[in-house]
C-alpha positions in Angstrom: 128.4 137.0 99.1 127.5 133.6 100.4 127.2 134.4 103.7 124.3 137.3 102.1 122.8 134.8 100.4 122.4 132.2 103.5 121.2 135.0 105.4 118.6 135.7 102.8 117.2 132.5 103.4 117.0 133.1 106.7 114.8 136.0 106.1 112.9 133.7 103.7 112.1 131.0 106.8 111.7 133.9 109.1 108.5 135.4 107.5 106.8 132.0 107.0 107.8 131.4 110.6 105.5 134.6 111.0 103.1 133.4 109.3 102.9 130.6 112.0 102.7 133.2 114.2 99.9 135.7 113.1 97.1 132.8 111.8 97.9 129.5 112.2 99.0 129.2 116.0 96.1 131.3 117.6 93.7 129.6 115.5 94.9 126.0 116.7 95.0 127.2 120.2 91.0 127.9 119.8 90.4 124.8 118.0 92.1 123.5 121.1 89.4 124.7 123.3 86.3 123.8 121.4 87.1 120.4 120.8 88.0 120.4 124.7 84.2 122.1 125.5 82.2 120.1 123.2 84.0 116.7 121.7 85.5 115.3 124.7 84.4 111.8 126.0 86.0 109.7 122.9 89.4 109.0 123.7 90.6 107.2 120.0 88.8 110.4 118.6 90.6 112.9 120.7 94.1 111.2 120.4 93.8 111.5 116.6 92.8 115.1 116.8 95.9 115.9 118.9 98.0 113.2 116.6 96.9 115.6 113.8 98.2 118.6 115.6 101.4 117.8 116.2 101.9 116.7 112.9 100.2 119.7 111.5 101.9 122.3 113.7 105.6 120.7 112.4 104.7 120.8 108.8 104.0 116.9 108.3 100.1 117.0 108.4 99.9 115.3 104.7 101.8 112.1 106.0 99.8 111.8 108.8 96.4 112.2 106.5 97.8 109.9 104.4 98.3 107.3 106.5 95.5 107.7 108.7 92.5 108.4 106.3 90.9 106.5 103.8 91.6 109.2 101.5 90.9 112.7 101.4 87.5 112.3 99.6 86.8 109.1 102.1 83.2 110.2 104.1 85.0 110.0 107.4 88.1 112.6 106.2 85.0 115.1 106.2 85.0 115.2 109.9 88.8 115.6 110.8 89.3 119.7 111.8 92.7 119.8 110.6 92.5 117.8 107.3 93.3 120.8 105.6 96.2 121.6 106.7 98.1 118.7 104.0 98.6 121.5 101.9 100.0 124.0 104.3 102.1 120.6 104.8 103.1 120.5 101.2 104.3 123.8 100.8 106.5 124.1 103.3 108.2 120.9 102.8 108.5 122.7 99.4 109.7 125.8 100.7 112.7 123.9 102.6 114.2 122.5 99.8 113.6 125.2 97.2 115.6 128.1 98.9 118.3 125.6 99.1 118.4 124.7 95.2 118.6 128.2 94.5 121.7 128.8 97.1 123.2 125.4 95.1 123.1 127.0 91.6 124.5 130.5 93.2 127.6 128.6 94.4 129.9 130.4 92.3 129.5 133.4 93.4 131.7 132.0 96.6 134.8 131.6 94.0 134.7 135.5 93.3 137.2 137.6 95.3 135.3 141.1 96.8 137.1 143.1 94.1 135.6 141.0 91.0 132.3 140.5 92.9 130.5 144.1 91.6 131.8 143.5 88.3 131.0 139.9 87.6 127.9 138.9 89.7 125.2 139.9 87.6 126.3 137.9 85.1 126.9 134.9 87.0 123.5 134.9 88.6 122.0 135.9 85.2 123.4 132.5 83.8 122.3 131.0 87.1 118.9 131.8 86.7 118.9 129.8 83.4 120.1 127.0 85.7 117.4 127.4 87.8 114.9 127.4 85.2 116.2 124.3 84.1 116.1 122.8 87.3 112.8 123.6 87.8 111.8 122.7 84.4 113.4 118.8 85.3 111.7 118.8 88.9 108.2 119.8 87.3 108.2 117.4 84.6 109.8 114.5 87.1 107.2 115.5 89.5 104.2 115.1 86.7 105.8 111.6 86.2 105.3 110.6 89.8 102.0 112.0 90.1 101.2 109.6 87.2 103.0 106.6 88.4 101.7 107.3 91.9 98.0 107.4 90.6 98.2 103.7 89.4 99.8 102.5 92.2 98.3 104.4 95.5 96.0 107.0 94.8 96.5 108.5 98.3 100.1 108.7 97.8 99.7 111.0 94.8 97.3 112.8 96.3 99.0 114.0 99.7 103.1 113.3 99.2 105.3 116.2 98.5 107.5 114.8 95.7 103.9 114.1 93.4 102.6 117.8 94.0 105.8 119.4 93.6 104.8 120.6 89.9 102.0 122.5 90.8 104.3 124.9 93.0 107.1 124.4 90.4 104.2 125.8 87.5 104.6 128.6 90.0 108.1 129.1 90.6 108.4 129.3 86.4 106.4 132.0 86.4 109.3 133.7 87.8 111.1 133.6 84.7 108.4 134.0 82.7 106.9 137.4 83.7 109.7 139.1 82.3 109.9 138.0 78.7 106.0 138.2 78.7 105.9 141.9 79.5 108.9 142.3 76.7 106.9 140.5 74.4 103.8 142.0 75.2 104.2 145.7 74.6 105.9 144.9 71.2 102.5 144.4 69.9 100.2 147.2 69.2 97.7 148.1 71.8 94.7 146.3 70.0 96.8 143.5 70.1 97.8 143.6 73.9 94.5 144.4 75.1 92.4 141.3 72.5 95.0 139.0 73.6 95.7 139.8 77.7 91.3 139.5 77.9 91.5 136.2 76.2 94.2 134.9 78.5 92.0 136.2 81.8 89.0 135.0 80.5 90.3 131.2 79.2 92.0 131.0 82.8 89.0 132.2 84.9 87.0 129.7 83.1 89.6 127.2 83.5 89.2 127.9 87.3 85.5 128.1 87.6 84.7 124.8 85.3 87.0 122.8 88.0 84.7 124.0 90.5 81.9 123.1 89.0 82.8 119.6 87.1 85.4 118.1 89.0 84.1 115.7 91.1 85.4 113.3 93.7 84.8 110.2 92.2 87.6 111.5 89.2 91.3 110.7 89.9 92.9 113.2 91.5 95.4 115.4 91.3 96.4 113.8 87.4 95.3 115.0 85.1 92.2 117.1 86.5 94.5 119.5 88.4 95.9 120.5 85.6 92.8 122.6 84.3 92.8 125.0 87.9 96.9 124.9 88.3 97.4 126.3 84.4 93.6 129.0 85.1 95.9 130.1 88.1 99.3 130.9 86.1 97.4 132.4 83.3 95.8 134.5 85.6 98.6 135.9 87.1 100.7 136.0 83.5 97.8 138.1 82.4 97.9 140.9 85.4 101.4 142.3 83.6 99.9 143.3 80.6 100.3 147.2 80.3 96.9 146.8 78.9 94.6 146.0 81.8 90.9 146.2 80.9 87.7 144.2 81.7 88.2 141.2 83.6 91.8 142.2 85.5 89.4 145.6 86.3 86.9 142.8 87.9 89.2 141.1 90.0 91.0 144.5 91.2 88.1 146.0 93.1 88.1 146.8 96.4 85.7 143.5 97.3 87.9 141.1 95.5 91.0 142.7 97.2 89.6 142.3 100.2 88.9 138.5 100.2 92.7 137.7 98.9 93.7 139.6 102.0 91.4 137.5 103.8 91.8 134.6 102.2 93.8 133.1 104.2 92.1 133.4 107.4 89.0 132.1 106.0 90.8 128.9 104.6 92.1 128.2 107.8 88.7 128.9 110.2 86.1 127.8 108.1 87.4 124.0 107.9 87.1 123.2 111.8 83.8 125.1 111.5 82.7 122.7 109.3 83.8 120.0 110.4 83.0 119.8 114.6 79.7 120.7 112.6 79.1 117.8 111.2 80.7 115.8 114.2 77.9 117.8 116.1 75.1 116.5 114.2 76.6 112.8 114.0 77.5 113.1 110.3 74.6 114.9 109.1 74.4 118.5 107.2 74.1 121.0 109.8 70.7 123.0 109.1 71.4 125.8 106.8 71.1 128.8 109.7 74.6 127.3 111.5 76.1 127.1 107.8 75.8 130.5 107.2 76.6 131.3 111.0 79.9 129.3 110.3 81.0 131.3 107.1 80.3 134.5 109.0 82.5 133.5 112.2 85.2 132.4 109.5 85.2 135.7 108.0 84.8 137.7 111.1 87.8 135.9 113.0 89.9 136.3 109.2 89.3 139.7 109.8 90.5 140.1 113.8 93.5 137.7 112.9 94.4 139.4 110.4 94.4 143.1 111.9 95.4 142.4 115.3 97.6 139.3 114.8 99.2 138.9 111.7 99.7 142.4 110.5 101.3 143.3 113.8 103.5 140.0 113.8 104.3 140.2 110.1 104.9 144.0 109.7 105.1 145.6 113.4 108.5 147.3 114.8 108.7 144.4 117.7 109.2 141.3 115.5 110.3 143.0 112.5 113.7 144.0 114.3 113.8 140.4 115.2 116.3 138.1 113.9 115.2 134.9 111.9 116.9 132.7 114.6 114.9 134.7 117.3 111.3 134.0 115.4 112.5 130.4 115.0 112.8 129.9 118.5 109.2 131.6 119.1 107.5 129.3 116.6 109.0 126.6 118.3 108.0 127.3 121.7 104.8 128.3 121.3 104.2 125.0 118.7 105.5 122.8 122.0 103.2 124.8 124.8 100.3 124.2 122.3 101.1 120.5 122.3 101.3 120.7 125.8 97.9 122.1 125.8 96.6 119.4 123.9 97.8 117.2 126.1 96.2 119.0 128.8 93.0 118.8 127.5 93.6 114.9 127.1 94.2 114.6 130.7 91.0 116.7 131.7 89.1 114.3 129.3 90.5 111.2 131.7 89.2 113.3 134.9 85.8 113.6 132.9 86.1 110.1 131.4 85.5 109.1 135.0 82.1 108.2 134.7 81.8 106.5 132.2 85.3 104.7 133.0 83.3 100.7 132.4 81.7 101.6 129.0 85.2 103.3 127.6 87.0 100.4 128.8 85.0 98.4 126.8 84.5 100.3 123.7 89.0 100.8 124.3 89.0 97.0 124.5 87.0 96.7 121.1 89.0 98.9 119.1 92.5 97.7 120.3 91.3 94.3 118.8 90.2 95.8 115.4 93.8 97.6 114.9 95.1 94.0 114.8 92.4 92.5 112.4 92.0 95.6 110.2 94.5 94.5 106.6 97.1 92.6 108.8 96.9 89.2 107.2 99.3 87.9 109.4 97.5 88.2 112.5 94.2 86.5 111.0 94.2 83.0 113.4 96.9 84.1 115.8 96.0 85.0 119.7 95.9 88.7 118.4 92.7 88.0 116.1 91.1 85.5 118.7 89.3 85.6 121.7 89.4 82.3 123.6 86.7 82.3 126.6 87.2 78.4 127.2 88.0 76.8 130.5 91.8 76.6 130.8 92.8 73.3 129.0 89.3 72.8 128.0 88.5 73.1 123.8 86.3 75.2 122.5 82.5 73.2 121.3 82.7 76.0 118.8 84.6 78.7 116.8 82.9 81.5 115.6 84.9 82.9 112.4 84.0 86.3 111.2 85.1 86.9 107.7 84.0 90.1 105.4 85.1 93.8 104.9 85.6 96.7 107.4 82.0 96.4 108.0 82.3 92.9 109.5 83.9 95.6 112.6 80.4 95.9 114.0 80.1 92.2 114.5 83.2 91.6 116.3 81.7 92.8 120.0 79.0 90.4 119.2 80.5 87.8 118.5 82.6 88.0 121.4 80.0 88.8 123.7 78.4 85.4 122.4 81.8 83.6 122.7 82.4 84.3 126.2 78.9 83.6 127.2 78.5 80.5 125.9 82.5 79.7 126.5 84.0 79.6 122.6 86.4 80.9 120.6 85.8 83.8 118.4 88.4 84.1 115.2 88.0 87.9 114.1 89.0 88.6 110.5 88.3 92.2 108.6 89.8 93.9 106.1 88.9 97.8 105.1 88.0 98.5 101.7 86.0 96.4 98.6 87.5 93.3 100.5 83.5 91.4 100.6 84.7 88.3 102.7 84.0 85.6 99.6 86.0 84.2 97.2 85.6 85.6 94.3 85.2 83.8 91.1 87.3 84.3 88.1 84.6 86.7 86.2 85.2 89.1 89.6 86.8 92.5 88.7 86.4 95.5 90.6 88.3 98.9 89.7 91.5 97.9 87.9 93.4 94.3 87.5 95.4 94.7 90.4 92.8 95.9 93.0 91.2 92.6 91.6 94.4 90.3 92.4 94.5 91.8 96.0 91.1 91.3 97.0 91.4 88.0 95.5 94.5 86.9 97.1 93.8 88.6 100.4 90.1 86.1 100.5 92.4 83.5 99.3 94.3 83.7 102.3 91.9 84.2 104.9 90.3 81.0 103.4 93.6 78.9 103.6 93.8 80.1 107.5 90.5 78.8 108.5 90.8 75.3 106.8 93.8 75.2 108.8 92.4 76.1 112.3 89.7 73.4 110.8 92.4 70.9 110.4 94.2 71.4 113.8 90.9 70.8 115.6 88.9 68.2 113.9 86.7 67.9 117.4 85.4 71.8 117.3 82.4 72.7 115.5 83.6 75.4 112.6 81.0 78.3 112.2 81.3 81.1 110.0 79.8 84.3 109.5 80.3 86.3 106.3 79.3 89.9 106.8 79.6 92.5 104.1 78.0 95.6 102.9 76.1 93.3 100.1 73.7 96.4 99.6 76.6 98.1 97.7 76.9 95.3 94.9 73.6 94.7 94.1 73.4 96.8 91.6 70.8 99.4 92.8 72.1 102.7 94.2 74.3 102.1 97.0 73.9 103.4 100.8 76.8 105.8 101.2 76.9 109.1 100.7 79.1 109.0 97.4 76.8 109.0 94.6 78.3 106.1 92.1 78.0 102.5 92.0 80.5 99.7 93.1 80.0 97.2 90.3 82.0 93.7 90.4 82.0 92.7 86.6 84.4 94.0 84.2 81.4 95.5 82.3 80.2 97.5 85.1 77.1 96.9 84.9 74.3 96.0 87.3 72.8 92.8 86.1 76.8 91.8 85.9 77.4 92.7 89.2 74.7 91.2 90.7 75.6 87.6 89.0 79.3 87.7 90.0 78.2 88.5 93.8 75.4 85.5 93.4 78.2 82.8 91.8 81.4 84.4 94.2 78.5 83.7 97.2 77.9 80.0 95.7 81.5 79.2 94.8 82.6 80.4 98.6 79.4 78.2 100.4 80.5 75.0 98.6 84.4 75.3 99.5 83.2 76.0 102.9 81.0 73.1 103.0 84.0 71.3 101.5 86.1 72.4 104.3 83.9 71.1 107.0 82.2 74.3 108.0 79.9 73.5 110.6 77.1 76.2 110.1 77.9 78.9 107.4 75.9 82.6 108.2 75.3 85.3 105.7 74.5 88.4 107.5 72.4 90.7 105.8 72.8 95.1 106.2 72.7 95.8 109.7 72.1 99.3 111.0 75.3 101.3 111.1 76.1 103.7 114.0 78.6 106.6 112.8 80.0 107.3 115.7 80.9 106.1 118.8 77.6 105.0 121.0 79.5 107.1 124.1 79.0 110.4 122.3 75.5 109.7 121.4 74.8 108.8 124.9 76.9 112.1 126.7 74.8 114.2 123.8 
């Protein structure tokens, strides 16, 4: 009975294997080939595509998003092809451990002999199933908890980790248990009864479903608690299609249109993303004009549609790879997931053969960013040779130091300042942090967000500041220059140039005149302990143009 139930899981992995099979691998493979005809030429850009593949086609896409984005709302996330793929990520990680929590609570059916097995086994899985509802019931409610913690603490973690989204498919997994009882209850009533109360329920969860759409936006913490309102929409939705009594809105969403775009669902959640996406890339960030939008959704649909009749349906449901066994698909999916690596990889080397000619300018943008993965949150490198460029004479100090301080913005400056350095033969000390970061010390009114985003900005300026007196210290003879460069349009109080539409406010008031007085005294308070110091020459840079994307793309296009 064991061994039936091990090989039931088998058959479990087996058809999400297919899955694999039917839409996700030939759509990567295409993806493949696009990028390789129209985005080649940026080599950090391509290696994070394929980076995203291989973690995507293994089923650990969220942990690479997660750690490689600046959240999945972050303007930039917009223009990675496979950022959707964390949730395919998420569910199967779910998927692994589920099938095995159910095999744990059947265990005692391995203690029956063959002879008892008939007699007994429907009532040991019976009060098994209790177990698992339990279970489930513990995991949901422990999974809401880290959600909540996680929110506080790292809103990214929340967002893309398994163990924090695991109560949205346990919501699921309950209904399991719950259909039954429902349809018992259900036709107790009378038919008024069933068909009053099975509409409400359809209507409340459509609504439920259709307000997220339309009022959950991405400056609200997400998942907790807004993900609530679509997760509970979708369980009452498919709680209400087991009423005997099916009228009116159930009607609605059984039509031949609706059925057709589940089917298709799918298909179109996994083209239209890329679509999208290398759109935007295309048009350097932009909103591709309407005419390619629409082009998009149709190719989405229309490739849904081939996948789904000529690949899936065959893979899935054909004689060939139905009489499979699960360890025989396993293999498959694995083979074809390494030869579409592979592939990737072969597309990176072509982009080297191509890179060819413009082999001085890639070096040199190469050279840039290797130096910003050094001076981009590590603390520890600010001042070292890693965050330093020294273009003095050997055994010769530098006249000057060039210190650039501020937020991920202060990136832009770095190949100037270097540029300069080596010119004029001085040192250049990089520092740069991603985020609300400003490069200033803020004063003791500063507050931005919540309490402790405030003591890390603070702390992190703190220490930046404690490094250059230092470096001032050790070399009394060099002349100390610094240049603070920040995104200072975004705190002073007007609308702010991004694309998010709300305000980054630095008083605990949040409001604009606030902000604007904490930025002027942090900006005071930071000039006078630099003049303290022994700054030589203090410069505040003001909003620079920003280029999106790499100047090598703009120059191939």
């Amino acid at each position: 009975s064991m061994a039936a139930m091990v090989l039931g899981i088998g058959v479990l992995y087996a058809r999400l294997f297919k899955l694999d099979l039917g839409d996700f691998l030939p759509f990567v493979a295409v993806s493949i080939v696009l990028w390789g005809i129209f985005f080649k030429g940026v080599r950090a850009d391509t290696e994070k595509f394929v980076t995203s593949i291989q973690y995507s086609l293994f089923g650990l896409s969220n942990i690479f998003f997660n750690t490689g984005t600046g959240g999945y709302f972050n303007g930039p996330s917009e223009q990675m092809p496979f950022l959707h793929f964390w949730s395919l990520a998420v569910e199967e990680q779910f998927y692994l451990f589920w099938p095995l929590l159910i095999l744990l609570t059947q265990a005692d059916l391995i203690f029956l002999s063959q002879k008892d097995f008939s007699e007994r086994a429907g009532k040991v899985i019976n009060l098994n199933q209790r177990l698992v509802f339990i279970l489930l019931g513990v995991i949901v409610f422990s999974a809401i908890q880290s959600n909540v913690y996680l929110n506080r603490k790292d809103i990214n973690d929340a967002f893309y980790l398994m163990p924090s989204r695991t109560w949205e498919l346990g919501i699921g997994s309950l209904l399991v248990f719950c259909v039954g009882p429902f349809e018992a209850w259900i036709k107790r009533r009378t038919a008024f009864f069933q068909i009053f109360f099975t509409e409400s329920l359809l209507l409340v969860s459509f609504l439920l479903i259709v307000g997220s759409v339309f009022f959950i936006r991405r400056d609200m913490r997400f998942p907790l608690p807004y993900a609530v309102f679509p997760v509970i929409g979708s369980a009452g939705l498919i709680l209400g299609g087991y009423s005997p009594q099916v009228k009116g809105l159930c009607r609605l969403l059984h039509n031949p249109v609706s059925v057709t775009v589940g089917l298709l669902s799918y298909g179109i959640y996994l083209w239209h993303w890329p679509l999208f996406a290398m759109l935007k890339i295309w048009h350097f960030g932009l909103l591709p004009p309407l005419a390619l939008r629409i082009s998009a959704i149709v190719f989405s649909v229309a490739a849904a549609y081939f996948s789904l009749k000529f690949v899936e349906a065959p893979v899935r449901f054909g004689d060939f790879f139905r009489t499979r066994k699960p360890k025989q698909v396993f293999v498959a999916v694995v083979v074809l997931n390494l030869l579409l690596i592979a592939s990737a990889h072969l597309m990176m080397l072509y982009e080297k053969s191509y890179m060819r000619t413009w082999s001085d300018f890639e070096a040199l943008t190469r050279d840039r960013s290797e130096l910003l993965q050094f001076c981009d949150h590590e603390i520890q490198n600010v001042g070292t040779p890693k965050c330093r460029q020294d273009y003095t004479a050997k055994g010769e100090k530098p006249a000057v130091d060039l210190f650039v301080w501020g937020n991920s913005h202060a990136y832009s400056f770095f190949p100037m300042a270097g540029e300069y350095a080596k010119d004029h033969r001085l040192m250049a000390s990089l520092s740069a942090c991603s985020g609300h970061y400003l490069g200033l010390l803020p004063t003791a009114s500063f507050f931005h967000q919540d309490r402790d985003e405030t003591d890390m900005i603070k702390s992190y300026n703190r220490k930046v500041f404690e490094i250059l007196k230092k470096q001032i210290f050790e070399n009394p003879a060099t002349r100390h220059s610094v240049i603070l460069a920040s995104r200072w349009a975004l705190y002073s109080g007007n609308q702010p140039v991004s694309t998010a539409d709300e305000k980054d406010y630095l008083d605990e008031k949040k409001t604009a005149a606030g902000t604007l007085a904490v930025l002027r005294e942090s900006l005071q308070q930071t000039i006078r302990e630099l003049n303290a110091a022994g700054v030589y020459r203090i410069l505040i840079v003001q909003p620079y143009p920003e280029f999106k994307y790499p100047v090598l793309r703009c120059m191939q296009r």
